[in-house]
PDB file of N, CA, C and O in Angstrom, chain B, residues numbered from 101:
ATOM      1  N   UNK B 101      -7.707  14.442  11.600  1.00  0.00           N
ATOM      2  CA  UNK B 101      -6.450  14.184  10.928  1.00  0.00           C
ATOM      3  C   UNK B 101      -6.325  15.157   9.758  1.00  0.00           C
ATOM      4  O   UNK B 101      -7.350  15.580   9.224  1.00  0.00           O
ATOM      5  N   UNK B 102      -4.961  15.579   9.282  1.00  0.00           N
ATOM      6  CA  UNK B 102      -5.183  16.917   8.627  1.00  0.00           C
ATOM      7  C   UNK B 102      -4.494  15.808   6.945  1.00  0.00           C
ATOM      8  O   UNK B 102      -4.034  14.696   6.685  1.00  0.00           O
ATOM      9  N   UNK B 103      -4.823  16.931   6.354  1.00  0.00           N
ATOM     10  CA  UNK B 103      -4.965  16.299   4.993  1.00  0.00           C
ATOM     11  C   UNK B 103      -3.547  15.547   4.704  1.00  0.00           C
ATOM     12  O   UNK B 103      -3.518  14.604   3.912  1.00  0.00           O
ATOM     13  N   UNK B 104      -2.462  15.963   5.323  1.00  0.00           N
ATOM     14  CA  UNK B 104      -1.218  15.412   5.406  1.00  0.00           C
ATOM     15  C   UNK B 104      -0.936  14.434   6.299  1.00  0.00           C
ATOM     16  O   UNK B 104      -0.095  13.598   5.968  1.00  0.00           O
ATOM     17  N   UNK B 105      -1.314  14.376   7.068  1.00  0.00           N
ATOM     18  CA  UNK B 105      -1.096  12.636   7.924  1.00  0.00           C
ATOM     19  C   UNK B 105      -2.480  11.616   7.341  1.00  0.00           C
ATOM     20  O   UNK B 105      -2.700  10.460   7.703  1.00  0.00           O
ATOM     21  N   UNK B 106      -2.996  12.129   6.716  1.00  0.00           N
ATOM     22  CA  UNK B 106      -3.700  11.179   6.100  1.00  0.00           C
ATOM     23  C   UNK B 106      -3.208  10.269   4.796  1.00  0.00           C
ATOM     24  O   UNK B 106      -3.125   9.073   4.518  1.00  0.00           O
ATOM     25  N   UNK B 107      -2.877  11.791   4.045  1.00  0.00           N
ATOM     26  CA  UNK B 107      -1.580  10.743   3.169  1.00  0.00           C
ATOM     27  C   UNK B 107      -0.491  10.437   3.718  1.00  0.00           C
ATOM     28  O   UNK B 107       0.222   9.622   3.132  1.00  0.00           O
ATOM     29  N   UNK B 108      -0.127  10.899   4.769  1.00  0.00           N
ATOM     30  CA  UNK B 108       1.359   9.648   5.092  1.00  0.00           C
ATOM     31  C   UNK B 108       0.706   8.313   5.654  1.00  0.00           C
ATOM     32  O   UNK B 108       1.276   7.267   5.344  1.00  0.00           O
ATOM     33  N   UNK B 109      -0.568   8.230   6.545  1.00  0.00           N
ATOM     34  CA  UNK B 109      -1.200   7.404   6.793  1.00  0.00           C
ATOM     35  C   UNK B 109      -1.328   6.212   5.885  1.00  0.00           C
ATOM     36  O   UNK B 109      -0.941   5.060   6.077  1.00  0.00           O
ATOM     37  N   UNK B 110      -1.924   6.710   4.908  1.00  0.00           N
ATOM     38  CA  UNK B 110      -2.353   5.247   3.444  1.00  0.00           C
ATOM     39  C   UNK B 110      -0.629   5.207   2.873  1.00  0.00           C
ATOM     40  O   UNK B 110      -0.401   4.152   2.281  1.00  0.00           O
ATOM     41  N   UNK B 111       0.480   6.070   2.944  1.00  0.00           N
ATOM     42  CA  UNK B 111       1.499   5.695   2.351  1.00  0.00           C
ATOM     43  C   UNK B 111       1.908   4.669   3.513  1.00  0.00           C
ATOM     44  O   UNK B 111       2.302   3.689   2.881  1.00  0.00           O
ATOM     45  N   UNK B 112       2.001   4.435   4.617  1.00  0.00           N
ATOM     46  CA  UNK B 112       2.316   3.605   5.397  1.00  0.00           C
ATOM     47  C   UNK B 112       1.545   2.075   5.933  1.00  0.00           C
ATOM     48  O   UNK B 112       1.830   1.157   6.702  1.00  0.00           O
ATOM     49  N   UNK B 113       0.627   2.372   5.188  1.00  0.00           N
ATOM     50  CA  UNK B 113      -0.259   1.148   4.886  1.00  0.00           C
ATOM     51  C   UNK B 113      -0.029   0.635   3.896  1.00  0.00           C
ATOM     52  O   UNK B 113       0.012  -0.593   3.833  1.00  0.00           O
ATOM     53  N   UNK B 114       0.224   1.547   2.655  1.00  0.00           N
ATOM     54  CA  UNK B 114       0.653   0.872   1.602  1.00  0.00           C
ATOM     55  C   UNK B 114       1.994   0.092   1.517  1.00  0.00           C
ATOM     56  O   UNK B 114       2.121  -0.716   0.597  1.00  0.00           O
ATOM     57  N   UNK B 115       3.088   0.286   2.482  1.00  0.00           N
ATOM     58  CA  UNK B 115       3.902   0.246   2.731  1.00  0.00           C
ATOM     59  C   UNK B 115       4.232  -1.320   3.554  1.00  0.00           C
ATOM     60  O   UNK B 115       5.027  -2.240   3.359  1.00  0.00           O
ATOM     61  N   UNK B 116       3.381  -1.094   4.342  1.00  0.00           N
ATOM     62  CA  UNK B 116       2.927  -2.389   5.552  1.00  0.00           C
ATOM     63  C   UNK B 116       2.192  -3.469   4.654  1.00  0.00           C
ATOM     64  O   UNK B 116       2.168  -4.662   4.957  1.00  0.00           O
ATOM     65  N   UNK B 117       1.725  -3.058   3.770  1.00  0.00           N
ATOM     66  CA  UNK B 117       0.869  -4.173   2.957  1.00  0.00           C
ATOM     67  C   UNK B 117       2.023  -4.907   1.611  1.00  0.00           C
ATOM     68  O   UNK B 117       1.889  -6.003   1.067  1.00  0.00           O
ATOM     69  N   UNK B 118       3.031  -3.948   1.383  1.00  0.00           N
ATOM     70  CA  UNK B 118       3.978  -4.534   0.807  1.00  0.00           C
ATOM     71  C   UNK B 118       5.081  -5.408   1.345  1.00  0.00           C
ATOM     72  O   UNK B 118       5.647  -6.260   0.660  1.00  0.00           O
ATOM     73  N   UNK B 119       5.346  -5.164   2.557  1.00  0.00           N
ATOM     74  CA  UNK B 119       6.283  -5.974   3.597  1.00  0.00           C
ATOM     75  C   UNK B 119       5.498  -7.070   3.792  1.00  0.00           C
ATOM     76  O   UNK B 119       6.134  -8.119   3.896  1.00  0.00           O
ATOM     77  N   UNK B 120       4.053  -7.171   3.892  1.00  0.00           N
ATOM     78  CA  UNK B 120       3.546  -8.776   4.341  1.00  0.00           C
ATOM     79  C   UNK B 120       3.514  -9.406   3.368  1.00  0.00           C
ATOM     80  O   UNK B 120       3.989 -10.541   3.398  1.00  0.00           O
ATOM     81  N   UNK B 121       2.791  -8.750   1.847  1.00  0.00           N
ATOM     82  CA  UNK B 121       3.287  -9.709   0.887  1.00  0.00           C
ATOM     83  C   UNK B 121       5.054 -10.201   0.337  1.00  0.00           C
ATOM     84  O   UNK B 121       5.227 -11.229  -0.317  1.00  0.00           O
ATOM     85  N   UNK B 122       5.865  -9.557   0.618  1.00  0.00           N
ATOM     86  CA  UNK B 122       7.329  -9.786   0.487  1.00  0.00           C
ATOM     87  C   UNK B 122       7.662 -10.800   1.858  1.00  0.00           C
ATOM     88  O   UNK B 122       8.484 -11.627   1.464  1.00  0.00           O
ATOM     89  N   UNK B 123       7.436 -10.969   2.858  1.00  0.00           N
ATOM     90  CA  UNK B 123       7.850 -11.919   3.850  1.00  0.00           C
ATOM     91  C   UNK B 123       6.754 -13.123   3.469  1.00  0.00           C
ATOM     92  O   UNK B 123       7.084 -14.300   3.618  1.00  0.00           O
ATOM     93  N   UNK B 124       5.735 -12.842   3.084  1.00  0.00           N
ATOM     94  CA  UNK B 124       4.920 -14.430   2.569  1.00  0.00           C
ATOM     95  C   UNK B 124       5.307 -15.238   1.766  1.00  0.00           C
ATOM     96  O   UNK B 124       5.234 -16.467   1.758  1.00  0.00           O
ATOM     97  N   UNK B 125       5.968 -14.123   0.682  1.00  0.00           N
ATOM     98  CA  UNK B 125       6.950 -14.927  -0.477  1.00  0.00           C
ATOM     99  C   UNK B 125       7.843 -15.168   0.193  1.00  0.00           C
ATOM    100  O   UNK B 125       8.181 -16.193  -0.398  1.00  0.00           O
ATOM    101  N   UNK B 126       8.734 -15.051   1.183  1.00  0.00           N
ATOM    102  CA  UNK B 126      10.188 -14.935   1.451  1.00  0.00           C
ATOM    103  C   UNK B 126       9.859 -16.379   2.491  1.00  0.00           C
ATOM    104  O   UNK B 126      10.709 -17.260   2.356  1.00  0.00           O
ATOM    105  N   UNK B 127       8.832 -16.660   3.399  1.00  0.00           N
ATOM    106  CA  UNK B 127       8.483 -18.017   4.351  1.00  0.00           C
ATOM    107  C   UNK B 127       8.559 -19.252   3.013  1.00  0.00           C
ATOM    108  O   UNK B 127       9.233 -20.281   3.053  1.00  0.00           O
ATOM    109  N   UNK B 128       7.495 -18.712   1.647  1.00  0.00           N
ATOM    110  CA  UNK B 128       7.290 -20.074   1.148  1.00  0.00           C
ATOM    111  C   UNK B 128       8.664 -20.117   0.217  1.00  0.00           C
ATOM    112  O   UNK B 128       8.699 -21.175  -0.411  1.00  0.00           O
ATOM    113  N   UNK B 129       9.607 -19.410  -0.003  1.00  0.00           N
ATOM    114  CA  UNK B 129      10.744 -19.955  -0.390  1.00  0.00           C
ATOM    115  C   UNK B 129      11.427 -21.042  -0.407  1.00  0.00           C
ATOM    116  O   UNK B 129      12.418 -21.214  -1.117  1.00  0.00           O
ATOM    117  N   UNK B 130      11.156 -21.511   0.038  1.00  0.00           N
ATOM    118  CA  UNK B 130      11.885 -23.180   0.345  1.00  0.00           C
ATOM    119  C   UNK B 130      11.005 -23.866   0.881  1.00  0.00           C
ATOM    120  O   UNK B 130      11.436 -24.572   1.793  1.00  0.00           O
ATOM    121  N   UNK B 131       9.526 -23.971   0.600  1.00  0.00           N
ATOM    122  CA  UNK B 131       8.684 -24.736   0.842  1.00  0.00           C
ATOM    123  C   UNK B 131       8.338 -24.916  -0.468  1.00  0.00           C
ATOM    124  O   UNK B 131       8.461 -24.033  -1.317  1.00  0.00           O
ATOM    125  N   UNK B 132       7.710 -26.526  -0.778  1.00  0.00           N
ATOM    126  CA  UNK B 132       7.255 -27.088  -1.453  1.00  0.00           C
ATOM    127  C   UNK B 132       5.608 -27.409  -1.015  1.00  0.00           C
ATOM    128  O   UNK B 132       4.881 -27.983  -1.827  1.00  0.00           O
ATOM    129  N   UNK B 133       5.199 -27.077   0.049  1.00  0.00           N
ATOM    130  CA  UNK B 133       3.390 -27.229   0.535  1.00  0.00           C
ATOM    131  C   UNK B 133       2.810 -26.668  -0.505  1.00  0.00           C
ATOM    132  O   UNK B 133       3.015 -25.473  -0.722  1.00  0.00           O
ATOM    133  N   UNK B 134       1.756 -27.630  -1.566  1.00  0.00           N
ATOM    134  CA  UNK B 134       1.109 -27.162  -1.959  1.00  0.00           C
ATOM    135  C   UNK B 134      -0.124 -25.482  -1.290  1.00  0.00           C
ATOM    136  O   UNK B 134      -0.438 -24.388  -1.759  1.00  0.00           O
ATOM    137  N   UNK B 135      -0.377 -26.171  -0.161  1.00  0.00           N
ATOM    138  CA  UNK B 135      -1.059 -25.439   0.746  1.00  0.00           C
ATOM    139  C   UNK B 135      -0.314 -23.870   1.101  1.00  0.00           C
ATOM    140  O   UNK B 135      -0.761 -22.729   1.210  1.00  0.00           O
ATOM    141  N   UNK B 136       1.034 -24.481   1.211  1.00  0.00           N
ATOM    142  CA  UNK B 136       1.356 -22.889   1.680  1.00  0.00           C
ATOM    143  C   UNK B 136       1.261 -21.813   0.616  1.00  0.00           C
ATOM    144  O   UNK B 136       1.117 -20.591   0.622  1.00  0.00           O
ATOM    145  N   UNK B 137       1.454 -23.128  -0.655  1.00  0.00           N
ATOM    146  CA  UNK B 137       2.121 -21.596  -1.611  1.00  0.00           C
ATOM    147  C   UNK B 137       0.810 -21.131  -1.767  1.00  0.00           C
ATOM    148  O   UNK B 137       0.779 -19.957  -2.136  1.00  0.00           O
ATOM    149  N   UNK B 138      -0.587 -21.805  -1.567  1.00  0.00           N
ATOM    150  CA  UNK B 138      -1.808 -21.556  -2.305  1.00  0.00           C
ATOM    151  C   UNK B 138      -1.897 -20.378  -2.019  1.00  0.00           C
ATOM    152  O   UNK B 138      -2.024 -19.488  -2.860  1.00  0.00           O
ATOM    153  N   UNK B 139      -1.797 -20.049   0.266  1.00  0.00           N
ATOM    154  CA  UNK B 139      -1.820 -19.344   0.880  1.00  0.00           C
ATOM    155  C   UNK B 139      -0.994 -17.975   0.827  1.00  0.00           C
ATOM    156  O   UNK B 139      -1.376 -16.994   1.464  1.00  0.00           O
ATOM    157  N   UNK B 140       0.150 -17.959   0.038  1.00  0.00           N
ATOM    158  CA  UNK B 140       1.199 -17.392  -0.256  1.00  0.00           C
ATOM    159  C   UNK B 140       0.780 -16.613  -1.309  1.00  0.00           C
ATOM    160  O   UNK B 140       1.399 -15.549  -1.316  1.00  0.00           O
ATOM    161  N   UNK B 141      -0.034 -16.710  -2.217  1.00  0.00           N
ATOM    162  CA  UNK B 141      -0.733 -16.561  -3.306  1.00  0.00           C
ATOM    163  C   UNK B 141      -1.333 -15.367  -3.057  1.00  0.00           C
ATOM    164  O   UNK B 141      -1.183 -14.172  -3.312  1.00  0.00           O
ATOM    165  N   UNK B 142      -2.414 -16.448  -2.190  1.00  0.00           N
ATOM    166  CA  UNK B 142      -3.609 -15.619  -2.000  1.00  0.00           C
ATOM    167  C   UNK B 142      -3.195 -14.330  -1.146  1.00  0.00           C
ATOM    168  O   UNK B 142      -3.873 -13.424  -1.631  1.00  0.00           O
ATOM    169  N   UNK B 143      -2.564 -13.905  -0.312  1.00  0.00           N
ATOM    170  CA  UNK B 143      -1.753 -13.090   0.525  1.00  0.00           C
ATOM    171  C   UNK B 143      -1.227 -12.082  -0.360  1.00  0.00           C
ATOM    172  O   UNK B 143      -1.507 -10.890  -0.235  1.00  0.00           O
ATOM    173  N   UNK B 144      -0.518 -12.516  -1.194  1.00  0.00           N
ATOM    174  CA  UNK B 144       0.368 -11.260  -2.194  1.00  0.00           C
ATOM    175  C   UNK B 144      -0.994 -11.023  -3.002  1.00  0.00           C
ATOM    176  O   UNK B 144      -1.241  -9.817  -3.022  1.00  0.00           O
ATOM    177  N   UNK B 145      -1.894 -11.732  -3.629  1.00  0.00           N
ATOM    178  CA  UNK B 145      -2.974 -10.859  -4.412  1.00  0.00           C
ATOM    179  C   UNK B 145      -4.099  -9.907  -3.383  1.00  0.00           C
ATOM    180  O   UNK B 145      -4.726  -8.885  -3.658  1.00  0.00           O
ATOM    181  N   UNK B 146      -4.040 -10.759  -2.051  1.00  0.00           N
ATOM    182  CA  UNK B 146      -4.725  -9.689  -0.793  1.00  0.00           C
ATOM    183  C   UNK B 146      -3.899  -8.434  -1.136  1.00  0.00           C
ATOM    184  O   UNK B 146      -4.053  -7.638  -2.063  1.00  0.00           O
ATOM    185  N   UNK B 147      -3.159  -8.457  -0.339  1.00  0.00           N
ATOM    186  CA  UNK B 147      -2.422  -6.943  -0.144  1.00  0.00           C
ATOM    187  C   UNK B 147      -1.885  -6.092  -1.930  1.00  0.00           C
ATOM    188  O   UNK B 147      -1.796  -4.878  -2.118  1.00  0.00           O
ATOM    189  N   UNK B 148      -1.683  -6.924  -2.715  1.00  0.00           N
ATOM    190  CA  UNK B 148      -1.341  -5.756  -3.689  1.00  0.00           C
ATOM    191  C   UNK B 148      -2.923  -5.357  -4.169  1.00  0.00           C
ATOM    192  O   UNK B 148      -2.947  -4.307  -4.810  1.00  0.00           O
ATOM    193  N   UNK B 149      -3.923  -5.844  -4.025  1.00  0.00           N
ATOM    194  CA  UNK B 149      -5.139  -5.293  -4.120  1.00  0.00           C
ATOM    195  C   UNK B 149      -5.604  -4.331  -3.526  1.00  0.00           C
ATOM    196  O   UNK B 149      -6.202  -3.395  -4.056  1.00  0.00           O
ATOM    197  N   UNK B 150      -5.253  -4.542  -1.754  1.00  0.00           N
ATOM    198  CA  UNK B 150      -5.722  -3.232  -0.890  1.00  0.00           C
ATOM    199  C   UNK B 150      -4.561  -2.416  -0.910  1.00  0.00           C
ATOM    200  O   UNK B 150      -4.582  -1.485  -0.105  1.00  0.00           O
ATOM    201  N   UNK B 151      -3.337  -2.551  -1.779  1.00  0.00           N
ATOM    202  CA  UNK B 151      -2.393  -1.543  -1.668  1.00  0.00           C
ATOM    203  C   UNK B 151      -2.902  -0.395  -3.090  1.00  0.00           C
ATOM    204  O   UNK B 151      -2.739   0.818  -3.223  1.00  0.00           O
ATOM    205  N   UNK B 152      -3.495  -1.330  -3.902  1.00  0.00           N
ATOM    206  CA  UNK B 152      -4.255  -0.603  -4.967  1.00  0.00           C
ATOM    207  C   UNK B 152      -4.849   0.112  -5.112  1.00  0.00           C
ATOM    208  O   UNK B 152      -4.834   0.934  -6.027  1.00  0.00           O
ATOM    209  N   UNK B 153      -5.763  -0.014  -3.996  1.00  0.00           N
ATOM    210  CA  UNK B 153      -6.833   0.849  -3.086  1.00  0.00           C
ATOM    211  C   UNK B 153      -6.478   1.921  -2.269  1.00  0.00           C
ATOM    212  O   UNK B 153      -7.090   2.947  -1.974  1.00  0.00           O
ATOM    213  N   UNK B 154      -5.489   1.541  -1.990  1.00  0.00           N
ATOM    214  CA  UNK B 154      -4.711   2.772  -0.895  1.00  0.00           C
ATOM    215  C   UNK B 154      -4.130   3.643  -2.125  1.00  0.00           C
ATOM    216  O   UNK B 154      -4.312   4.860  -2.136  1.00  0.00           O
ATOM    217  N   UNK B 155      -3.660   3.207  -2.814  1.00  0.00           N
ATOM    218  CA  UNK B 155      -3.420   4.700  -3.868  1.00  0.00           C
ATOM    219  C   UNK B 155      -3.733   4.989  -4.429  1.00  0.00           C
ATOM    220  O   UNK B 155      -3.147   5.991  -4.839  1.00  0.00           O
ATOM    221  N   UNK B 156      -4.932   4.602  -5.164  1.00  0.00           N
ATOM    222  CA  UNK B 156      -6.042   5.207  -5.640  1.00  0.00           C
ATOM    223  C   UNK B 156      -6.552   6.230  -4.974  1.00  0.00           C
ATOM    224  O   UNK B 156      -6.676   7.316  -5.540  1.00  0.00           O
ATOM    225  N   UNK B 157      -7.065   5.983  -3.194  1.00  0.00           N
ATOM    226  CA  UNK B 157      -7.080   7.460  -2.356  1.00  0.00           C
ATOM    227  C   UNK B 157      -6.313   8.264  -2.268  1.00  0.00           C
ATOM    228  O   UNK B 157      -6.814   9.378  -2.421  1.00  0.00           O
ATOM    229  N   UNK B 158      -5.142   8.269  -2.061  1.00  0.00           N
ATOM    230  CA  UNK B 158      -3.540   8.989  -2.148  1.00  0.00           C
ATOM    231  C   UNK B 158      -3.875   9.633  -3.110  1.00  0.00           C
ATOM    232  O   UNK B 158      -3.747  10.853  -3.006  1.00  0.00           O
ATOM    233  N   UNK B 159      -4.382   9.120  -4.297  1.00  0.00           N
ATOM    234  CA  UNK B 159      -4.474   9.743  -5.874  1.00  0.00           C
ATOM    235  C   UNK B 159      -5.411  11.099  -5.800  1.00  0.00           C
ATOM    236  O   UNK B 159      -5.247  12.298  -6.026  1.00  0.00           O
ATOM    237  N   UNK B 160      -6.585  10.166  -5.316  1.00  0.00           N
ATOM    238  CA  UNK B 160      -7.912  11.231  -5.226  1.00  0.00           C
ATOM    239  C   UNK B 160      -7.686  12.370  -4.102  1.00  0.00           C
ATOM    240  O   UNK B 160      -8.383  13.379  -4.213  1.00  0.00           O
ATOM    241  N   UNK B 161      -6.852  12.299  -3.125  1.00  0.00           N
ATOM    242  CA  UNK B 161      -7.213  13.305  -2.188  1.00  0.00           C
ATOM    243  C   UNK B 161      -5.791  14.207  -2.552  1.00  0.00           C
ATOM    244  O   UNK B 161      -5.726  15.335  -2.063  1.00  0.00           O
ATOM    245  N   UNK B 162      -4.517  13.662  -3.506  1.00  0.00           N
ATOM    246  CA  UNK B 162      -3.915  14.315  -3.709  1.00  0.00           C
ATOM    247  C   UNK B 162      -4.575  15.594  -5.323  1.00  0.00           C
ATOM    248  O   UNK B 162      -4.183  16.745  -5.517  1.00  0.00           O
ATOM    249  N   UNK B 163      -5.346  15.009  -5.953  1.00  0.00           N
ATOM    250  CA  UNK B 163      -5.934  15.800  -7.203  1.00  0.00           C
ATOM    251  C   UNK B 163      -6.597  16.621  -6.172  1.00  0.00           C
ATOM    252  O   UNK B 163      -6.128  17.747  -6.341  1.00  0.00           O
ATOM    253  N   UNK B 164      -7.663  16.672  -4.934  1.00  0.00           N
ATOM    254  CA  UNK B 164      -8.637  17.349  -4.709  1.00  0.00           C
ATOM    255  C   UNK B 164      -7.422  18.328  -4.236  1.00  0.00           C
ATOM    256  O   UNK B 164      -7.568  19.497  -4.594  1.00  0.00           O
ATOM    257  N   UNK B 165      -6.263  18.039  -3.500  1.00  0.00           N
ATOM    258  CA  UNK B 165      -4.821  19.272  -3.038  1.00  0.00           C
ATOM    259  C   UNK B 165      -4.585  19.928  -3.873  1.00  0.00           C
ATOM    260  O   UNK B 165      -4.394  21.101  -3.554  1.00  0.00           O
ATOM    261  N   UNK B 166      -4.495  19.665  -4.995  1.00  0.00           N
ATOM    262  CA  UNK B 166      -4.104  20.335  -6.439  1.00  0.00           C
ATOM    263  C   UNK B 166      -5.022  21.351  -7.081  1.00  0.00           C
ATOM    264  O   UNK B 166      -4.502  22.090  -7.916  1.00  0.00           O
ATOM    265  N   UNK B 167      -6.384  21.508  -6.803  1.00  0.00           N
ATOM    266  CA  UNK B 167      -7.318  21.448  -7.305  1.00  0.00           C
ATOM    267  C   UNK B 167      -7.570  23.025  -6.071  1.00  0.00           C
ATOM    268  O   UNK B 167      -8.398  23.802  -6.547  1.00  0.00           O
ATOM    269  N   UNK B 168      -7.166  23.352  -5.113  1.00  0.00           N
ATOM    270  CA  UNK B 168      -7.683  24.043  -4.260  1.00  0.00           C
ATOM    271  C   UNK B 168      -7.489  23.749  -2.351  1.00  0.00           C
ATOM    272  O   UNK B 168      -7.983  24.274  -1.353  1.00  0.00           O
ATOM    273  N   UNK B 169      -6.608  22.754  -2.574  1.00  0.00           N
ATOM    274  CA  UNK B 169      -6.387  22.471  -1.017  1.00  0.00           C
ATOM    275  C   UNK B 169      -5.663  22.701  -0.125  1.00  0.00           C
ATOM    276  O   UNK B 169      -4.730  23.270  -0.692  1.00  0.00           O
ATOM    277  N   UNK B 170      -5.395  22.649   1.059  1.00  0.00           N
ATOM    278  CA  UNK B 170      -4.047  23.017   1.959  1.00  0.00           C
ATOM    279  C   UNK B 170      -2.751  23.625   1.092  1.00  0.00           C
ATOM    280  O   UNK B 170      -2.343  22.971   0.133  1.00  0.00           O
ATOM    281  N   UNK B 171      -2.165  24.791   1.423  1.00  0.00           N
ATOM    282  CA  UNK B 171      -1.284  25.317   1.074  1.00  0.00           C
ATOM    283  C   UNK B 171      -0.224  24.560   2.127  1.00  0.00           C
ATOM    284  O   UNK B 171      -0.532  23.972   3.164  1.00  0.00           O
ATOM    285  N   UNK B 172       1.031  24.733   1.595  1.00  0.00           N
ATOM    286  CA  UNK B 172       2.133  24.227   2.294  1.00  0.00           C
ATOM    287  C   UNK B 172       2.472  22.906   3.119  1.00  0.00           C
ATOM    288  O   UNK B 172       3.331  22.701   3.976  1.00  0.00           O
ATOM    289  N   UNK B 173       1.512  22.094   2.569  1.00  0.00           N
ATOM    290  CA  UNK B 173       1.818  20.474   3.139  1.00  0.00           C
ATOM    291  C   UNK B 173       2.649  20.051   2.365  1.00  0.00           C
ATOM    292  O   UNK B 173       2.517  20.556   1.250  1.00  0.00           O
ATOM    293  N   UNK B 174       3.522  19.290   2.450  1.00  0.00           N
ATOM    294  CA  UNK B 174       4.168  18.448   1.891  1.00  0.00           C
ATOM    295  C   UNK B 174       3.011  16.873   0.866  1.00  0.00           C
ATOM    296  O   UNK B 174       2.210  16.033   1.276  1.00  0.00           O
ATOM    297  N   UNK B 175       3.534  17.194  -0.418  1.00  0.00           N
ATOM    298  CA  UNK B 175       3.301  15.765  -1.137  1.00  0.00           C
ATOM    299  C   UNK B 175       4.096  14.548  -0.812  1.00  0.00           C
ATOM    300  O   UNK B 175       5.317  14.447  -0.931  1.00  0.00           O
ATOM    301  N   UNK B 176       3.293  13.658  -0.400  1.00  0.00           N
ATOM    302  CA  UNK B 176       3.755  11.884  -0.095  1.00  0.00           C
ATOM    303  C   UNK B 176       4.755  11.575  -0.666  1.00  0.00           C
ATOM    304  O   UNK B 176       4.680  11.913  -1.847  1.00  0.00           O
ATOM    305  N   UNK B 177       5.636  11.113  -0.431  1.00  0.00           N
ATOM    306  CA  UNK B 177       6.462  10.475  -1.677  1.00  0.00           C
ATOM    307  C   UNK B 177       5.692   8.999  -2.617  1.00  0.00           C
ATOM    308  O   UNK B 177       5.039   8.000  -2.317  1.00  0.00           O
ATOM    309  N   UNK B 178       6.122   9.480  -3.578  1.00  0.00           N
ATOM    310  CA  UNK B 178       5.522   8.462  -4.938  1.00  0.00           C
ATOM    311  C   UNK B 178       6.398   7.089  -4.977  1.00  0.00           C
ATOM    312  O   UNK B 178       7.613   7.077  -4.777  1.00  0.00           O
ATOM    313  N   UNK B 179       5.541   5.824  -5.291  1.00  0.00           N
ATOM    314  CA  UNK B 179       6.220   4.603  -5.375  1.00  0.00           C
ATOM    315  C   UNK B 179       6.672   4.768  -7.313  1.00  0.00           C
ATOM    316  O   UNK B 179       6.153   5.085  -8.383  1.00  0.00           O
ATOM    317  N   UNK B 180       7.622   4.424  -6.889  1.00  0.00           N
ATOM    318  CA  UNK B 180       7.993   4.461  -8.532  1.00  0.00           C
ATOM    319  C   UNK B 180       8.275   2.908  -9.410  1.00  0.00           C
ATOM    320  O   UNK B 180       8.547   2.918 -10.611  1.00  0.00           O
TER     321      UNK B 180
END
């Protein structure tokens, strides 16, 4: 995988990990289950954790690009 589908790779994970926590919130919306929301919880702190993780690499393999790497790839787009 070349240094550029790798970052579109983790941007699309990061991406996928934000849609499951936004539809977990969006199910327990109109639930009152203690249980669900616990689950609901725990789900949005899962994924914004491994989305944390995913750009932290994005970060690191975009400094090592900067630094001496592939000419003419395109940079990821940035979550703002």
């Amino acid at each position: 995988m070349s240094r550029f589908e790798l970052l579109r790779y983790l941007d699309y994970c990061g991406e996928m990990l934000s849609l499951i926590g936004k539809i977990a919130a969006l199910y327990a919306q109109h639930l009152n289950d203690a249980v669900v929301l616990e689950a609901v919880d725990e789900i949005e702190d899962l994924s914004n954790s491994l989305s944390h993780k995913i750009w932290q690499k994005i970060a690191i393999i975009s400094r090592e690009e900067g630094a001496g790497g592939a000419a003419g790839e395109p940079a990821p787009a940035r979550k703002g």
